[in-house]
N, C-alpha and C positions, 0 to 999 in steps of 0.2 A: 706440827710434825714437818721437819723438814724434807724436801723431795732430794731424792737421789742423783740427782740431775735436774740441768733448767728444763723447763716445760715450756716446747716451743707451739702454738696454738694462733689459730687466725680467727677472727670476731670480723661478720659482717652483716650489714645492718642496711634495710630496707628502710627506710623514714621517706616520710608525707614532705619532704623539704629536700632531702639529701641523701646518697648513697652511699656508703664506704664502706673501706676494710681496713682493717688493720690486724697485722703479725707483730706479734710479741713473743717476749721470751722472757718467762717468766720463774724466778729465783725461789724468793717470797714475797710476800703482801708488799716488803719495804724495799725491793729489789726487780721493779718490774720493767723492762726495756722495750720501747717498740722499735721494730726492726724495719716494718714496712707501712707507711701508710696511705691511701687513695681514697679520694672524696671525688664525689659530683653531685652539684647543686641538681635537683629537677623539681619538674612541677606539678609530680603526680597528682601532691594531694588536693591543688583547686579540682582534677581533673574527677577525682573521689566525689569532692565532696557537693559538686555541681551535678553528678549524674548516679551518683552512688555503687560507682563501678568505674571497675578500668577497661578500656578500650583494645582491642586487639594490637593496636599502634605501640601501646604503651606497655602493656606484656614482653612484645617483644624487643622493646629498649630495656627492659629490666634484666631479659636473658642474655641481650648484648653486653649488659655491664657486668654482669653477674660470670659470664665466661672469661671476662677480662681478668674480671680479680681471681677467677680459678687458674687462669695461666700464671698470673703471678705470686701465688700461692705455690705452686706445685713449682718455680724457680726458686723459691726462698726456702725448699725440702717441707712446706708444711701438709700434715697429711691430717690432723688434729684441727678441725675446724668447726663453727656452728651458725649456721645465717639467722639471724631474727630480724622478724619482722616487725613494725607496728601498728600503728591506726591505718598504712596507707592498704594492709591488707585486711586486718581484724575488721574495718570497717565497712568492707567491700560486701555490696550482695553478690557478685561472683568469685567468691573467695577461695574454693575449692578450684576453680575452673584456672586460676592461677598461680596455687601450690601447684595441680599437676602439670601445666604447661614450665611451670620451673622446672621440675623434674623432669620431665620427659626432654627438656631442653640440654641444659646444663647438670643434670644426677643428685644436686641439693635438695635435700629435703628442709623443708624452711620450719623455722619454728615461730609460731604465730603468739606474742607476749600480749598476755590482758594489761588493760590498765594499770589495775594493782600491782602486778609484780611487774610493769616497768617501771611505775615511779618507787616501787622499793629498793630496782636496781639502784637509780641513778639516787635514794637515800643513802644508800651500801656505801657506795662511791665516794659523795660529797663527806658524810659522817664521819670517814673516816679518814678521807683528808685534811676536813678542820679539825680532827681528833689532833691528828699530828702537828696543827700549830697551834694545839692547846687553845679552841674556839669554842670545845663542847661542854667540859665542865663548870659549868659556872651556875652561880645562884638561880641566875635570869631564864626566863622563857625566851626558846630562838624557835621563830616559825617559819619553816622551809614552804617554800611556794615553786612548787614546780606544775606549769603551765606546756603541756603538749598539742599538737594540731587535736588532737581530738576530747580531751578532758586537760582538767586541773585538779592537783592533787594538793591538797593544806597537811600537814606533818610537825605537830609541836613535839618540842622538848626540852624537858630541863633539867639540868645535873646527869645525864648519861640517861635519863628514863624518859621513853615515849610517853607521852600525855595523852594526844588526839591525833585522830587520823580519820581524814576523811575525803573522797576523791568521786568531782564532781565532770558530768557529760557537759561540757563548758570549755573547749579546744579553740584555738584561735582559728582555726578553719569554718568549725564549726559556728563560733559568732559570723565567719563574713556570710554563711549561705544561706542566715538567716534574713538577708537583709540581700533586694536585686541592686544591679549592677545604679541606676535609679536614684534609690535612697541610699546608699552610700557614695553619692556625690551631692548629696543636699547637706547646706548647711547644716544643719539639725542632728546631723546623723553623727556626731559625737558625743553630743548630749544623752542623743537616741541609743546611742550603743552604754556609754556609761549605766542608764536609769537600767535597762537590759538586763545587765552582768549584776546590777546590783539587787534586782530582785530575786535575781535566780540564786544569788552568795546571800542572801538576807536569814535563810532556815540555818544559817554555820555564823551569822554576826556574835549572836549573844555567847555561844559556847569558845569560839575564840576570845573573845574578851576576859573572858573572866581567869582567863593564864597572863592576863598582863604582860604580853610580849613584849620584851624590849629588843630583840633581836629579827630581824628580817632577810631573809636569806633567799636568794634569788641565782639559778644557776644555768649554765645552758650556753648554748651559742645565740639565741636571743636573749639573756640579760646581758654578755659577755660586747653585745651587739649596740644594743641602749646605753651600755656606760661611755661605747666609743664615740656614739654622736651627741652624748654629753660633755666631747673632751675631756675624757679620762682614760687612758692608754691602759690596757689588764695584761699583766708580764704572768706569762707560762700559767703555772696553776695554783699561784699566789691567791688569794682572795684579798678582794678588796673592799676598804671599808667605805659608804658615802654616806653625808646627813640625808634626812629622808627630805627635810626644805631644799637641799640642793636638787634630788627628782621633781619636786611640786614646782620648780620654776622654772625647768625643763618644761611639762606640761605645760605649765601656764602662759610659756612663752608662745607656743602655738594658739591659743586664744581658740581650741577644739583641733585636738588630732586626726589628724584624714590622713590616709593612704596617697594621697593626694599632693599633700604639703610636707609626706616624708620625702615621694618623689623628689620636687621641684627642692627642696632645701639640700639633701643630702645626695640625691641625682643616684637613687639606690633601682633597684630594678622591681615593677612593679607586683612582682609574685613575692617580694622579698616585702615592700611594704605595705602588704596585704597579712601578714604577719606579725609582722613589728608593731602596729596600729593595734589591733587588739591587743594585744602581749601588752605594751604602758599602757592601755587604760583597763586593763585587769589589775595590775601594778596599782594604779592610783585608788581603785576602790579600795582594796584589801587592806592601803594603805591607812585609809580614812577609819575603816574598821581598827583598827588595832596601834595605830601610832606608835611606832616603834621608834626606840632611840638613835637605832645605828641601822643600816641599810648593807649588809654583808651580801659581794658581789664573787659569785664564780662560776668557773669557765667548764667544772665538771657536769658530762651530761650521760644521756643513757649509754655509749659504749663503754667509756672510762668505768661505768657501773660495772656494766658487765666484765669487761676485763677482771676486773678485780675478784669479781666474785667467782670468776670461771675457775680463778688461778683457787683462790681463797678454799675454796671446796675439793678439791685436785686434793692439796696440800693439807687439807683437814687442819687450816688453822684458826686459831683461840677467839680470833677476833670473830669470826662467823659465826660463835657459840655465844660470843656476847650482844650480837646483833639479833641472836632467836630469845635470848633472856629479853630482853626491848621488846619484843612479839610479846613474849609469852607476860610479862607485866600489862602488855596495852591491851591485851586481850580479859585480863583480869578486871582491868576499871570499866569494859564493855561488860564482865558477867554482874561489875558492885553495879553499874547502873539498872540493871536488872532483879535486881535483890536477891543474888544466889545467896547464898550458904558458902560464905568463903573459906569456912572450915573446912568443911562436907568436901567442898572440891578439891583443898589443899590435900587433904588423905587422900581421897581417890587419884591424884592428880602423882601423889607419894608413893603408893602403892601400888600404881601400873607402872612405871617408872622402876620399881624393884621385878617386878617381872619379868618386864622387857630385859633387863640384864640378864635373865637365863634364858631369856627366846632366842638369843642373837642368832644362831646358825637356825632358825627357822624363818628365815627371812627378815627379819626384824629389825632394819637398817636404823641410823641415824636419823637419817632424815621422819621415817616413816614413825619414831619417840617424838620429833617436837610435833608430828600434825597430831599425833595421839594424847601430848598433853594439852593440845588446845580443844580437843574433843571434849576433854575430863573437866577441861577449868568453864566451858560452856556449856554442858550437857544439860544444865537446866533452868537456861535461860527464856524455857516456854512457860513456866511455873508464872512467873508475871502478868503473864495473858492470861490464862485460868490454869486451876488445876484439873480439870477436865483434858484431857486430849492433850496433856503438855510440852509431848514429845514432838507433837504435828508443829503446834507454834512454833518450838524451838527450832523445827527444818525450818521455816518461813523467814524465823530471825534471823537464821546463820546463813539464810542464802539471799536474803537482803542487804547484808552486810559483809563492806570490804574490810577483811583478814590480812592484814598489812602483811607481806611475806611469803603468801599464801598464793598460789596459780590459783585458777578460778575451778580449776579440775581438782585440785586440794580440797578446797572448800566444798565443793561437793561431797567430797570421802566425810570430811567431820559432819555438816547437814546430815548425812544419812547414819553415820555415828550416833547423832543426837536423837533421830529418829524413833531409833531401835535400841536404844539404851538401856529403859526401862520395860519395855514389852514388844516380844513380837522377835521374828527372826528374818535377817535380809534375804528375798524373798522377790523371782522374780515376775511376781503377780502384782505387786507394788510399783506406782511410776515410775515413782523416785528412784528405785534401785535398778528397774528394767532398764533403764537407758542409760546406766554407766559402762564404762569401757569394762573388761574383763578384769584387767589389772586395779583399776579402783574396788570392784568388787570382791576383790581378794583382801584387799585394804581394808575394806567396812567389815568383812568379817570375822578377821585376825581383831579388829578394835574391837567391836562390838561385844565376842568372847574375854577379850581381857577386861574391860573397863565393865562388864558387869560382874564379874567375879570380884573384881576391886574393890566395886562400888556396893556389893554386899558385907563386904567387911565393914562400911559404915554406915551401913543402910537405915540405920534407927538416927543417923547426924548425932552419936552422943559422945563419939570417938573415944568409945573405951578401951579400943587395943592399944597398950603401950610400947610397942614393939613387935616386929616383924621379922621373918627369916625366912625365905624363899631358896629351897636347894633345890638340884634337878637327879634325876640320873635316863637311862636312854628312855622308861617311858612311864614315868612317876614324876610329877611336881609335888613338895610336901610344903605345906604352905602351917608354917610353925607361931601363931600366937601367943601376945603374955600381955595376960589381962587379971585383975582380980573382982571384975563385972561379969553379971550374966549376960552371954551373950547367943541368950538362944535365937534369936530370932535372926543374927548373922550369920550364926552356922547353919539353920533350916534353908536360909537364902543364898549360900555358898553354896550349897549341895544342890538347889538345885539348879543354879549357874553353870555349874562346873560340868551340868552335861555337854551342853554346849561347846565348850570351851574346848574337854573332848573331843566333841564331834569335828571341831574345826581344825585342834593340832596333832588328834593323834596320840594327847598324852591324857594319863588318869591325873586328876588334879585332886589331893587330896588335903583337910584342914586338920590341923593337931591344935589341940589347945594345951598352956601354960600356965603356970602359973607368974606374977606378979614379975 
């Protein structure tokens, strides 16, 4: 859908490394202009991840910078803006203690991005720039390796479809604090870091292997960084290609990378190669796992992500539909690995999905259909663990696992979805549900109501309705089947769903049956 006007908007970004803003103005997806941009390097995040907090010093350099770029934001007429943060706050045991000093300082209210959904940003981003130079569809498995101060996130894919996704507490910050100031000046301590990294990527070796990657994709201002002190120059936001022997004799040349030997060789600044140092020898493991044939370099990182995606959702455009199709497939080979019933889910998964089209003016956004059908295609991924208490596992499954796409406050709405799917009503005598925000619990109960009424229409998994018709009017749903099976035991389990369902929107929800 095209916007009525460009959509003028400021993106600024707290990071463990660097601070910026940037204003754009933005057309469509293929039409995005930045107007205004400011960076500054700092060095919060040794200061994070050395004390596990930030210092009242450094607070108040964050507000000093933070009013800067609000002056010149409010000079460029933007009034449409969003701060995110990342590891250098999500990380913080005083983390509260410096959203409100931001506030109370500069009037931002900072938006604190988990893991998962920063490295889906900056997937958004990249995906869809080598989409555009025709890097995505191909036969071959490409595996995105994006490497943050506080984790690392692995991302296959092949042919337009996500494979794997998996995002591990393994940040370049976080390897140097493992290690004192001591043993990362001993000889050893390259070796020592390599063996590290590699145990801790060793439970993710065998499952990347077996997509036979031939693509390796590497993006960011530290790969963007690595290619430059390999003497290779990266123009704008070209990607570029390298053989992966030409990185190994990079490595090799240093005879064990030190923070040390990036200093003195490339005369960089030691907070900078305190970074870089981890970053190639995570590079070189990953490498070793999966041997890829082309080493695919770019410069997109988590703002670029965000831009795009800010605009992308604004604009309700196509391509952000085909980025939740990618979710909602990888979310599917997470439920085969578990041995749903990929039938069972498909109807139920069809069938809320036809509902929701008559919920719309009951709140029933867009957004809040795709977290609803990743509720439907998981709901009964505890079944695996026992069938006893299935519902329990399933919360455990689904909140032990990253939901590519997915905030970490999303994925609690589906957990407690999964919870109460089959028995029981959200209910806040239960942990789980007591300690959501208000608005998520508005969420689990509008799902909970739909996806069991759903999922009573195939509640025997023998999928004998062949056909569906959901009409509304102001306080009636008739819910019209055509079947030529008995289907008593879905209409005894529809009625008695539909109290509920009731209870929660206000409408009688009634089953007609058809014939054939």
């Amino acid at each position: 859908m095209a916007l009525d006007k460009p959509l003028l908007y400021g993106i600024i970004h707290l990071g463990a490394s660097s601070m910026s803003m940037t204003i754009v103005e933005y057309k469509t997806i293929d039409d995005v202009k930045i107007i205004e941009y400011a960076s500054r390097d700092v060095t919060f995040g040794e200061e994070l991840f050395h004390n596990k907090r930030l210092s009242f010093q450094t607070i108040e350099e964050i507000c000093r910078l933070l009013k800067g770029y609000k002056r010149l934001m409010k000079e460029n007429g933007v009034t449409e803006y969003t701060v995110y943060a990342t590891a250098i706050v999500r990380e913080a045991d005083n983390r509260r203690s410096i959203m409100d000093q931001i506030f109370m300082q500069t009037g931002f209210k900072v938006e604190v991005v988990d893991m998962p959904k920063e490295i889906y940003y900056k997937y958004f981003g990249l995906y869809y720039h080598m989409m555009q130079q025709g890097l995505t569809n191909t036969d071959d498995a490409a595996l995105f390796l994006d490497i943050t101060s506080g984790g690392v996130g692995i991302t296959v894919w092949k042919g337009g479809a996500l494979l794997f996704q998996e995002n591990v507490h393994l940040g370049t910050l976080r390897v140097m604090e493992s290690f004192n100031r001591n043993q990362r000046s001993s000889l050893s301590f390259p070796d020592a870091v390599g063996e590290y990294l590699h145990s801790m990527l060793k439970p993710v070796e065998e499952e990347v292997r077996r997509f036979n990657v031939k693509y390796f994709v590497l993006s960011g201002d530290e790969a963007r960084e690595i290619a430059n002190l390999m003497g290779f120059e990266t123009h704008g936001k070209e990607t570029m290609a390298l053989l992966p022997k030409q990185f190994e004799e990079f490595v090799d040349s240093f005879h064990g990378v030190t923070a040390t030997k990036l200093v003195n060789r490339y005369g960089l600044p030691e907070y900078r190669a305190n970074i870089l140092m981890p970053t190639i020898v995570l590079y070189s493991e990953l490498l070793k796992m999966v041997h890829p044939q082309s080493l695919l370099i770019s410069s997109y990182g988590f703002v670029d992500g965000v831009v795009l995606y800010y605009g992308a959702e604004i604009e309700n455009n196509k391509f952000l539909y085909m980025m939740r199709e990618q979710n909602l497939q990888l979310a599917r080979a997470i439920a085969d690995s578990y041995q749903v019933d990929r039938h069972h889910a498909r109807e139920v998964e069809r069938f809320s999905l036809q509902l929701c089209r008559v919920l719309a003016d009951y709140g029933i956004t867009d957004r809040m259909i795709f977290v609803l059908q990743l509720a439907a295609i998981l709901e009964e991924v505890g079944k695996f663990v026992s069938l006893r208490n299935h519902s329990e596992h399933a919360y455990h499954i689904i909140m032990g696992t990253d939901l590519f796409g997915l905030s970490d406050s999303e994925k609690e709405v589906v957990a407690n979805v999964v919870y109460y799917h089959y028995k029981g009503k959200p209910d806040d005598d239960d942990e789980n549900f007591r300690y959501l925000k208000e608005s998520q619990k508005v969420w689990v109960m509008k799902f909970v109501a739909i996806l069991r009424c759903m999922r009573a229409l195939d509640v025997s998994h023998k999928r004998k309705i062949s056909k569906l018709a959901i009409k509304r009017d102001d306080k009636k749903i008739l819910v019209k089947v055509h079947t030529d099976q008995d289907i008593s035991l879905e209409k005894w389990t529809f009625e008695r769903e539909a109290e509920y369902f009731s209870e929660v929107f206000g409408l009688e929800m009634v089953l007609r049956i058809g014939g054939k």
